[in-house]
N, C-alpha and C positions, 0 to 999 in steps of 0.2 A: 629663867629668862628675866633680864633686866626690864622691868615696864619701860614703853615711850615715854619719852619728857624725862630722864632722869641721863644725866651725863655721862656717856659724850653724846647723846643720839639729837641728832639736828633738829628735830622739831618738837622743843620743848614745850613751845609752848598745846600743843595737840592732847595733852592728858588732861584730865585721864581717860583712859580706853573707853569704847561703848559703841552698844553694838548699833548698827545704823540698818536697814532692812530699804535694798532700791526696788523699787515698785513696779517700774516701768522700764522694759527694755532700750537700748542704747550700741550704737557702734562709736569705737572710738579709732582715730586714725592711727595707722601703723608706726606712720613717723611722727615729728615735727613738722607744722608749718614751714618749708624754707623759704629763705627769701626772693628764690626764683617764685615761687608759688605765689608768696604774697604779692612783689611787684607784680604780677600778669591779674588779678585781680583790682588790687586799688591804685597800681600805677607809680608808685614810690616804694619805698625802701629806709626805712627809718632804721635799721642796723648799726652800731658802730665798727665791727668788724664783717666786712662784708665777704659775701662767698656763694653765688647762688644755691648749692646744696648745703650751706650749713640753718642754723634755724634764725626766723626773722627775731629777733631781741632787741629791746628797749622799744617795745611798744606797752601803748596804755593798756586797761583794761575795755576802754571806749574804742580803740585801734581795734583789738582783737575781737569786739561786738560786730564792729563794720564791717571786716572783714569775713566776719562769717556769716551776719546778711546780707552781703556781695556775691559771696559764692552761692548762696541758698538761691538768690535773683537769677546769677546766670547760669546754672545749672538744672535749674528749673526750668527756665525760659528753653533752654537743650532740649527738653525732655528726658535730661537723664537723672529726674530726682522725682520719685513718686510722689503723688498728690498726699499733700499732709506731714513730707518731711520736712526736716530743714539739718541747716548745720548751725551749731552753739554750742559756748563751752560746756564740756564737762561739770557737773556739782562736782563739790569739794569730793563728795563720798562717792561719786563714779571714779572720778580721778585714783583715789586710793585704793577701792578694788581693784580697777585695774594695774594700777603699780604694781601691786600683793600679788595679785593674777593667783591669787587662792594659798598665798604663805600664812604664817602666822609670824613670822619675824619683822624685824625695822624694814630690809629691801628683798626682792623678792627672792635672793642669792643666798642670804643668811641676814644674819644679826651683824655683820660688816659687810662696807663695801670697800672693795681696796681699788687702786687706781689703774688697773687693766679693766675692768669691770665699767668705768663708768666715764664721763671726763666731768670735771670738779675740781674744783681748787683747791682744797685742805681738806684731809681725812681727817676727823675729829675722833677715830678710834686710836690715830697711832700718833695722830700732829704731824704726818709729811707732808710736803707740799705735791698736789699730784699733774694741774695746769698749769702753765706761765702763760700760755699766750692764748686766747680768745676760746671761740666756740671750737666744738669737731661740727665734723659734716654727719649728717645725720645718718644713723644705722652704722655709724662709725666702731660700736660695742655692739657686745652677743643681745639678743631678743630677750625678754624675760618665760617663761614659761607660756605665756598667752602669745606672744610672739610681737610685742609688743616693744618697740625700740624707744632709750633712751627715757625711760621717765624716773630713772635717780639719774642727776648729772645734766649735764652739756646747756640748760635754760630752766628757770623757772615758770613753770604753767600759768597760766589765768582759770579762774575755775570761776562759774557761772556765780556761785554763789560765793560772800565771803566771811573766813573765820572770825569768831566773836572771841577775843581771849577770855571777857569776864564770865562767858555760862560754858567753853571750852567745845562750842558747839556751831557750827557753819548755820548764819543767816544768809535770809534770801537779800538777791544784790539790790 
């Protein structure tokens, strides 16, 4: 197996490997935020290609904070969020378990991803081009083994905490 960080795999900069141990249980949501979603919570829609089931994109990291102590407020205030939860990003290392969803390769499919598989602009395994035009809608590609839609491809994540290139290690945010 080619280690992470050595060409053509996307996330070079992530090596080297090492094991991370999560502590503390976690649910992660099934889809993407879409931008139907986000507009009914904070009212806007900061999207460039819009689409209410595709995912909200070109938001900040500070957008994607709000936004999920918006929902934490009014889903609490429901009573449909037990006392002492809340909703927030992912750390970097929840995120990537559950991408993995318990692989040992690059994506959770194999050591490639080809462009049925995921939406994405340029396959760095083969050099095709695989998108031309914006997001999919979400759950738009197969689940990963957790059943977990879309997390290689179609938007980049915010993750609670973020990556340090110089110690190759996720600091807290």
């Amino acid at each position: 197996i080619t280690p992470f960080g050595v060409s053509p795999y996307q996330n070079q900069q992530e090596s080297p490997l090492h094991t991370v141990t999560i502590t503390q249980s976690f649910w992660m949501g099934k889809y993407e935020v879409t931008q139907a979603e986000y507009h009914s919570v904070l009212g806007t829609n900061p999207s460039s290609g819009t689409g209410a089931n595709r995912p909200v994109e070109t938001v900040t990291w500070s957008q994607a904070v709000a936004y999920c102590e918006a929902l934490t407020a009014i889903e609490a205030a429901a009573g449909r969020l037990p006392s002492g939860y809340e909703y927030r990003l992912p750390t970097e290392a929840e995120w990537e378990y559950c991408c993995r969803a318990g692989t040992t390769t690059e994506f959770s499919v194999g050591q490639t991803l080809d462009c049925s598989r995921a939406s994405f602009w340029r396959n760095l395994h083969t050099g095709s081009l695989c998108m031309t035009t914006g997001t999919s809608s979400v759950g738009s590609y197969g689940a990963n083994p957790w059943g977990l839609f879309d997390m290689s491809g179609n938007v980049w994540e915010w993750c609670l905490d973020r990556w340090d290139g110089a110690t190759a290690y996720p600091l807290a945010a």
